[in-house]
C-alpha positions in Angstrom: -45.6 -121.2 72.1 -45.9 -121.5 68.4 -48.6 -119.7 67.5 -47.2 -116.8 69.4 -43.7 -116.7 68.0 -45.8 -116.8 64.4 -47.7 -114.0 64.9 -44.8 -112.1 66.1 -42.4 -113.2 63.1 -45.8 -112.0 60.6 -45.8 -108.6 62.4 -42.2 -108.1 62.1 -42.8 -108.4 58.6 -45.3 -106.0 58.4 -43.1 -103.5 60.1 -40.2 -103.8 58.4 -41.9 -103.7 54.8 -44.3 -100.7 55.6 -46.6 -99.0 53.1 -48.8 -96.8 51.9 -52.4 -96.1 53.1 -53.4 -98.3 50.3 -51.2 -101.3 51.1 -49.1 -101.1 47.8 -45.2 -101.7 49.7 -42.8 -98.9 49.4 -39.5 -100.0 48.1 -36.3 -98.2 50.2 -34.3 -95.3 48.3 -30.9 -96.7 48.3 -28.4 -94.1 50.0 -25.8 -92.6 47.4 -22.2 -93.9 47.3 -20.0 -91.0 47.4 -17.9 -90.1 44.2 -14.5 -90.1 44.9 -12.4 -87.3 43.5 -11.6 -88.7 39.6 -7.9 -86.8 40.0 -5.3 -85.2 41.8 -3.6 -82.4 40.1 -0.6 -80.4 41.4 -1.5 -77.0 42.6 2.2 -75.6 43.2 5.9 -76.9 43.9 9.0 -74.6 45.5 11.1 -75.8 42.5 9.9 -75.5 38.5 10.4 -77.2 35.9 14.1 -75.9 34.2 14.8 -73.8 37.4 18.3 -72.7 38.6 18.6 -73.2 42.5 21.1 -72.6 45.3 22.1 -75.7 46.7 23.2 -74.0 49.7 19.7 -72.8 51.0 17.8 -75.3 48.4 17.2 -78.4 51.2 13.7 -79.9 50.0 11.1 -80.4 47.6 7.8 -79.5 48.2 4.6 -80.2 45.8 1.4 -79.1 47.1 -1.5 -81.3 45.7 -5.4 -80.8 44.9 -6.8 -83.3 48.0 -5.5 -84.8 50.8 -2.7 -87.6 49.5 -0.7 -90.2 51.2 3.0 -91.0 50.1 3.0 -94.9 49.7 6.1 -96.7 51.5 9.3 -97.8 49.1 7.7 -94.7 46.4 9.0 -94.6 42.8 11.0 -91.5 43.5 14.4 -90.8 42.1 16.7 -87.7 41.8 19.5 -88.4 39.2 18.5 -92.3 39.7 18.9 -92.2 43.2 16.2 -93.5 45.4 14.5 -90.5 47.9 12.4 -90.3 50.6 9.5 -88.3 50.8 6.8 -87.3 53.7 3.7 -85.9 54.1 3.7 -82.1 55.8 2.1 -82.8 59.4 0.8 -79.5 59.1 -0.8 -80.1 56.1 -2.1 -83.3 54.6 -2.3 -82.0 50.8 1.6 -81.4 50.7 4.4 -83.8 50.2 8.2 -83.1 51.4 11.2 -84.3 49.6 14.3 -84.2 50.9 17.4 -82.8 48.6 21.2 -83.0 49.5 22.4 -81.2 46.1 25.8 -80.2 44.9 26.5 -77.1 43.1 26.9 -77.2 39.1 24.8 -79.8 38.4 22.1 -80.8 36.6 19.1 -82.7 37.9 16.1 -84.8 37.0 13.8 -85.7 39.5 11.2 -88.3 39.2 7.9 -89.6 40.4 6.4 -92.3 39.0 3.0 -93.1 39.2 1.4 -94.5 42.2 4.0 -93.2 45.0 1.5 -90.6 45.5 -2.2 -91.3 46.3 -5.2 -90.1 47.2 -5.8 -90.6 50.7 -10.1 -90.7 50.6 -9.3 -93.3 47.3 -5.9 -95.7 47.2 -7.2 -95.9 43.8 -6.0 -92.5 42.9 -2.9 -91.3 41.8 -0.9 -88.5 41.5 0.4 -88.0 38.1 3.8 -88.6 36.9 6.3 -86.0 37.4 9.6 -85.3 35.5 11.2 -82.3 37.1 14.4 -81.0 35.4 17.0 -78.2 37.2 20.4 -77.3 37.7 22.2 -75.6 41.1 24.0 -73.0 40.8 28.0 -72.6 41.7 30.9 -75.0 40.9 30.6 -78.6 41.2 32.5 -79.5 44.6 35.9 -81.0 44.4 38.2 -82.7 46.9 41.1 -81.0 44.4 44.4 -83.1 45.8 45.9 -80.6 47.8 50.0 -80.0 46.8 51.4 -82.5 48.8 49.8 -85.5 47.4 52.2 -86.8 44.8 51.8 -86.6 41.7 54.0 -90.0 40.6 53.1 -93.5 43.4 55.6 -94.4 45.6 57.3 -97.5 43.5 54.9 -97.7 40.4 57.6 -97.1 37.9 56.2 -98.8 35.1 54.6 -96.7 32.3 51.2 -98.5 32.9 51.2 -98.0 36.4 52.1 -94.3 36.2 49.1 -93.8 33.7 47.2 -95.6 36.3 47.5 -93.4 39.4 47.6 -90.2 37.2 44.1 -90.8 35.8 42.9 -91.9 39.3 44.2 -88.3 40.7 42.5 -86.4 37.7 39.9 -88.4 38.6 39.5 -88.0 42.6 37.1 -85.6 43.6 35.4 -85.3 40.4 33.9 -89.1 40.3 34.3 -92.7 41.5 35.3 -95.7 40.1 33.3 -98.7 40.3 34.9 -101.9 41.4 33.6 -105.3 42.3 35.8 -108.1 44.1 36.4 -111.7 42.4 34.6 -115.0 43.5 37.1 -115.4 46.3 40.1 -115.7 44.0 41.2 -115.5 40.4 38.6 -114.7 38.1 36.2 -112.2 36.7 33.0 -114.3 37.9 31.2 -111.3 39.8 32.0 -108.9 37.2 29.8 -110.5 34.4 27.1 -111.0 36.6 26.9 -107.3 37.4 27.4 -106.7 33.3 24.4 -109.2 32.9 22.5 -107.5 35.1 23.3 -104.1 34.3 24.5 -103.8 30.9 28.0 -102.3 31.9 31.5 -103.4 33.6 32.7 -102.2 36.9 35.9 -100.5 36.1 38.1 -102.8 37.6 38.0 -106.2 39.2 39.6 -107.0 42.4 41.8 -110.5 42.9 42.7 -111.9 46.1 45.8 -114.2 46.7 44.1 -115.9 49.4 44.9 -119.3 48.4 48.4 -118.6 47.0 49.9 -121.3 49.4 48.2 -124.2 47.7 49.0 -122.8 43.6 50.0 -124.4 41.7 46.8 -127.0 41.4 44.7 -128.3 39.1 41.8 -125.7 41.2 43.9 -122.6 41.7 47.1 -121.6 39.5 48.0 -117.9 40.2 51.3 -118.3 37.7 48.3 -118.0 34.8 47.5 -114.5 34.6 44.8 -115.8 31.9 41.8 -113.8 33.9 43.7 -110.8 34.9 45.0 -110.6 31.1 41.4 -111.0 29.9 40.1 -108.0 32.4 42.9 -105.2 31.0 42.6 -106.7 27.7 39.3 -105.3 27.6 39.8 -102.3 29.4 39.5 -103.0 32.7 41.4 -101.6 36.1 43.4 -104.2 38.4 42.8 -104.1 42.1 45.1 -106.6 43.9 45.0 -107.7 47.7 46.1 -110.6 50.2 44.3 -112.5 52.2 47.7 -114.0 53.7 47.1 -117.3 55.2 49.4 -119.4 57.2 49.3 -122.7 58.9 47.5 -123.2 62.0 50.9 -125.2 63.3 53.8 -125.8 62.4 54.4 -127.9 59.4 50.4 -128.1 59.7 48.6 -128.3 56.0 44.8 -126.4 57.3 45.5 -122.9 56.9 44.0 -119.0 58.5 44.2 -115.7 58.9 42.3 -116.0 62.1 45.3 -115.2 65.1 42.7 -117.6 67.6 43.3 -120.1 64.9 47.1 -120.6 64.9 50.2 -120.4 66.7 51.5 -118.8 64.1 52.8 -114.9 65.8 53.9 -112.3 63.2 56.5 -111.3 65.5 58.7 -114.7 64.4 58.6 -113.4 61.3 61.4 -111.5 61.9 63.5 -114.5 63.9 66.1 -115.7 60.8 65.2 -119.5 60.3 62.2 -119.5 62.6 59.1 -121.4 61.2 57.1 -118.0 61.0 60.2 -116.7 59.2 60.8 -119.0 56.5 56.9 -119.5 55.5 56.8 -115.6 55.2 59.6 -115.1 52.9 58.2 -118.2 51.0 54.9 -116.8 50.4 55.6 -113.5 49.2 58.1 -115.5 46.9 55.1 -116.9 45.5 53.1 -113.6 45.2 56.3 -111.9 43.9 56.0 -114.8 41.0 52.3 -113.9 39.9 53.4 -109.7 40.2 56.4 -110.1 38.1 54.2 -111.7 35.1 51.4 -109.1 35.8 54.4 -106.5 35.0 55.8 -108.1 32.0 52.7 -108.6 30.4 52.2 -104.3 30.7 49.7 -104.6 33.6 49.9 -102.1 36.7 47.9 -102.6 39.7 46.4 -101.2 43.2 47.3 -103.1 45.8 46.3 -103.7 49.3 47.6 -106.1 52.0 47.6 -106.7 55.5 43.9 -104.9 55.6 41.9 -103.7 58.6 44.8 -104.5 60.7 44.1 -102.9 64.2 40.6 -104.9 64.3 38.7 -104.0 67.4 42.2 -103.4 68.8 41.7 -99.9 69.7 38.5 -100.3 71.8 38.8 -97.7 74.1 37.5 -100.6 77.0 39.6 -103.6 76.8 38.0 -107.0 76.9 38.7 -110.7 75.2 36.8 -109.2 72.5 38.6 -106.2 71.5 41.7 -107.7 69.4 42.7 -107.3 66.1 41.0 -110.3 63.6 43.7 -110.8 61.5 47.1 -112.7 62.6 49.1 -109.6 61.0 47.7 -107.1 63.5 47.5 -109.6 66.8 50.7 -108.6 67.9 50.0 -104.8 68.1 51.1 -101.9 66.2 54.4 -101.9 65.7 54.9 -105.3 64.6 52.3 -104.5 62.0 54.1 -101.2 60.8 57.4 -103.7 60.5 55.3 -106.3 58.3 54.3 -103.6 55.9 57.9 -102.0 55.3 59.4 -105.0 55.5 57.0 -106.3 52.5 57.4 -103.2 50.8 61.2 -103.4 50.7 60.9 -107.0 49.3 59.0 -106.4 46.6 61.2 -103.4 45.7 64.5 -105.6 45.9 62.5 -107.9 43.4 62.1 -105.4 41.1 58.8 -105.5 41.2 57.3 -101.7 40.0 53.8 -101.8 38.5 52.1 -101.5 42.2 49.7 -98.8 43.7 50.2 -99.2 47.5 46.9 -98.8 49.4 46.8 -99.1 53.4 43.6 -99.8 55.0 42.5 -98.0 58.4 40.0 -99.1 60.9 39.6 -95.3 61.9 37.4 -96.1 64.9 34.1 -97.2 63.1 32.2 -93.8 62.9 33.0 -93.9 67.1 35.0 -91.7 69.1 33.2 -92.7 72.0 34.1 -96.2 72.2 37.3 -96.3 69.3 40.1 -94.8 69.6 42.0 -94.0 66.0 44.3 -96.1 64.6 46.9 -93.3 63.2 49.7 -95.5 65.0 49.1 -98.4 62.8 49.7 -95.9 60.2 53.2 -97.2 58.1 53.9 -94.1 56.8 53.6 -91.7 54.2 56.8 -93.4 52.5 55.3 -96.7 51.9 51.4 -95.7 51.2 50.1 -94.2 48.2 46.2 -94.8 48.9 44.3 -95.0 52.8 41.3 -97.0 52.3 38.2 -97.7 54.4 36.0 -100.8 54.9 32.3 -100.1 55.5 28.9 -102.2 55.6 25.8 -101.7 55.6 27.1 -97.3 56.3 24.3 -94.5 55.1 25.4 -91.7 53.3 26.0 -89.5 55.8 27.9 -92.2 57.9 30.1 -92.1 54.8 31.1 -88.5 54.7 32.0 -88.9 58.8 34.3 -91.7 57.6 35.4 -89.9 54.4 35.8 -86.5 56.5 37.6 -87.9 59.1 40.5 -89.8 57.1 40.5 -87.7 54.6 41.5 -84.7 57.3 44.1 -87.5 59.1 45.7 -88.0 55.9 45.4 -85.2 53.6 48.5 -85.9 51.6 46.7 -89.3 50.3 43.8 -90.2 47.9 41.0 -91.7 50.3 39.1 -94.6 48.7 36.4 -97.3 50.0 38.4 -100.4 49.9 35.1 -102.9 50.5 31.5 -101.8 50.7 28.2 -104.3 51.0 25.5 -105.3 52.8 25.4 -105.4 57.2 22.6 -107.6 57.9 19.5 -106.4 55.4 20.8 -103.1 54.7 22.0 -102.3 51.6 25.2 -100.0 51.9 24.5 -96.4 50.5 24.1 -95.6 47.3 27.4 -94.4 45.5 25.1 -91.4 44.0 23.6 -90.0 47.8 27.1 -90.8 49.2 28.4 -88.4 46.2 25.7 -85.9 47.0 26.3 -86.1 50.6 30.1 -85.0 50.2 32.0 -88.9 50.4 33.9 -88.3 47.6 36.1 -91.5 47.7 38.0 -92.3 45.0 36.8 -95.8 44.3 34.5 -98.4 45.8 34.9 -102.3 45.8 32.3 -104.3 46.4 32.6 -107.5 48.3 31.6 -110.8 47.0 29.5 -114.0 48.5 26.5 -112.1 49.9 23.7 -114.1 47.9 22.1 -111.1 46.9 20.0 -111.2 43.7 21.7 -112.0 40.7 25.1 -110.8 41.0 26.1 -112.9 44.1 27.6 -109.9 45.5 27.0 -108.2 49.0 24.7 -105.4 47.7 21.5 -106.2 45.9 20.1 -106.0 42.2 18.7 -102.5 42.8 21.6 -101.2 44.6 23.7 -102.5 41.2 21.6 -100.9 38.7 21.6 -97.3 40.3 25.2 -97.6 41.2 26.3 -98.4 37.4 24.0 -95.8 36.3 24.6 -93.1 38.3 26.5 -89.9 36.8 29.2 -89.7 39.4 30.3 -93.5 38.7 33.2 -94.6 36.2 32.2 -98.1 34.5 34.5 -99.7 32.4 33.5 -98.3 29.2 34.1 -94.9 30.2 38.0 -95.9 30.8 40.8 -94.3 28.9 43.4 -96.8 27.5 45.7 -97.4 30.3 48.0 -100.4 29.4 
């Protein structure tokens, strides 16, 4: 057995080696690697370098390359800072579509970096870099405020506050301004995170009087106007809103806004001497405190309570579910309407003149299948200067169906984007592709507490750094002197 499995192994040897007639072995001609193409050059593109376009009929980009490429996922391409998308023709496998949603008058730079674009025989080749520079043809697009929109707010008397709503009319249409909301209450905390991050200010800073009933304290003191003071000081824009809490019982000291949470019914309010009554009037007391400093020290404001009233209220198919999420819109509509006037008339009968009145609809959540509107929940043209809109994690063109749609239900009214952030992992759209879609809002506020990146806001680093460097975004230092 082992002789034989020798002799077998020596003339497998034999076999495999080979040679000539003379014995000498013959060594194996290695087979040739094959050279990869050293480059990809660009053969042709629809749009040149310099080129005026019609951004009517110009929809995409296309740039036709030397070989066969591949577009790498999450690719280095920007138009005006703006991230873009970009595919590979099926028809073709050496041409690369990019998607363009451009407005007219406008000048654009379009870029590639290196690497979004490879080789697809050879990851290791790349596409050059390309800088593309144009402009579109036409006007730029405006949402001009059609003749019915005031020109003076509703109550904003005071000299700062009518500065303040003119330059956000001159404004509307033409660009956005930037906004970020406090760390829950009364400071600037978010706002010099996104300055560290990004090198500029939002243009205004949003305060909340959530946790007015407990100030003052040695945590929370809303009759120092310090921070707000601080912002304007250095040329910032106000935002002001209310996350009005009340007990979750009577005489109770744990506090909500949650209607499952308390027996607290907004429809009490409105009983003289009633327990709902008396810590309604007392709380806007309060608030009325902190406005009436704000005015004296020069400083106007936008301000928005009772928000996103109707909740899921007007889900076309009732269930347990479908309720309003705030106590001030549990008891339907026209309680609701009463609240709002009812505040409104308060603050007026305390003199109180340097605010900005923004209401905030629910419009049916980009779902007329399922939503009905909320228009009844609407408290009038008389008491609302500004209809805002809450979205998260919304696309751009999910935008411009919101924007559309209230802006066509209220057309006497600026439209604005009262909160914007993150749904889940998704970033809300960028305020640049919103722009280029057609969401012209006239601000947007982010929301704070999402844990993303640096800022510790609800949209990420990346989303921050395009946003405050985008053309059609107002930072701080682009602000006139408005005090």
């Amino acid at each position: 057995m082992k002789k034989t499995l020798f002799l077998t192994l020596v003339t497998l040897l034999v076999t495999a080696c080979g040679g000539d007639d003379d014995g000498t072995p013959v060594v194996p001609t290695p087979t040739p690697t094959p050279t990869p193409d050293a480059s990809i050059t660009l053969v042709s593109q629809s749009i040149t370098n310099g080129a005026e376009v019609d951004p009517a009929t110009t929809r995409q980009l296309t740039l036709t390359y030397s070989t066969s490429v591949r577009v790498v996922s999450n690719a280095d391409i920007t138009l005006n800072g703006s991230q873009l998308m970009a595919t590979l023709n099926t028809a073709d496998d050496k041409t690369v579509i990019i998607p363009l949603s451009l407005q007219g008058g406008t000048d654009y730079t379009l870029k590639i970096g290196k690497g979004a674009i490879l080789a697809a025989a050879n990851t290791l080749v790349s596409a050059p870099e390309l800088t593309l520079n144009f402009k579109t043809t036409g006007e730029q697009p405006s949402v001009t405020p059609t003749p019915g929109i005031s020109q003076t707010p509703l109550t904003a008397s005071t000299a700062s506050a009518q500065r303040l709503y003119r330059y956000m009319l001159e404004q509307y249409g033409h660009k956005t301004l930037s906004s970020v909301m406090a760390n829950v209450n009364w400071n600037n905390d978010c706002a010099e995170k996104v300055n560290k991050l990004t090198g500029k200010y939002p243009a205004m800073n949003c305060y909340d009087f959530i946790h007015i009933c407990f100030s003052p304290a040695n945590w929370i003191d809303y009759t120092k106007i310090d921070p707000v003071k601080e912002w304007v000081d250095a040329g910032g824009i106000v935002q002001l809103m209310w996350h009005f809490n009340v007990p979750k019982s009577e005489g109770s000291t744990d506090v909500t806004c949650t209607p499952s949470e308390t027996t607290f019914r907004a429809k009490n309010v409105f009983t003289e001497g009633s327990w709902e009554n008396k810590w309604f009037y007392g709380q806007m007391d309060k608030v009325a405190q902190t406005m009436l400093k704000l005015q004296e020290a020069g400083i106007a404001a936008t301000w928005r309570p009772f928000h996103e009233a109707a909740g899921n209220a007007t889900h076309k198919q009732q269930a347990n579910w479908t309720t309003a999420w705030f106590w001030w819109g549990y008891d339907g509509a026209e309680t609701y309407k009463r609240l709002w006037r009812t505040m409104f008339e308060y603050f007026k009968q305390k003199g109180i003149n340097n605010l900005i009145w923004v209401w905030t609809t629910q419009n049916f959540n980009g779902n007329s299948s399922q939503y009905n509107v909320d228009a009844n929940w609407y408290p009038g043209d008389q008491y609302v200067d500004m209809v805002a809109r809450d979205l998260y994690g919304y696309n751009a063109s999910q935008n411009l169906q919101e924007f559309t749609e209230i802006q066509t239900r209220y057309p006497h009214k600026m439209v604005v984007l009262g909160e914007c952030g993150r749904d889940a992992n998704t970033d809300p759209a960028r305020p640049a592709d919103s722009w280029a879609a057609g969401a012209l809002w006239g601000h947007f506020m982010v929301w704070y507490d999402g844990g993303q990146g640096s800022t510790d806001t609800m949209c990420s680093d990346a989303w921050w750094q395009a946003a405050m460097s985008a053309d059609c975004v107002i930072t701080r230092d682009q602000l006139p002197h408005l005090k």
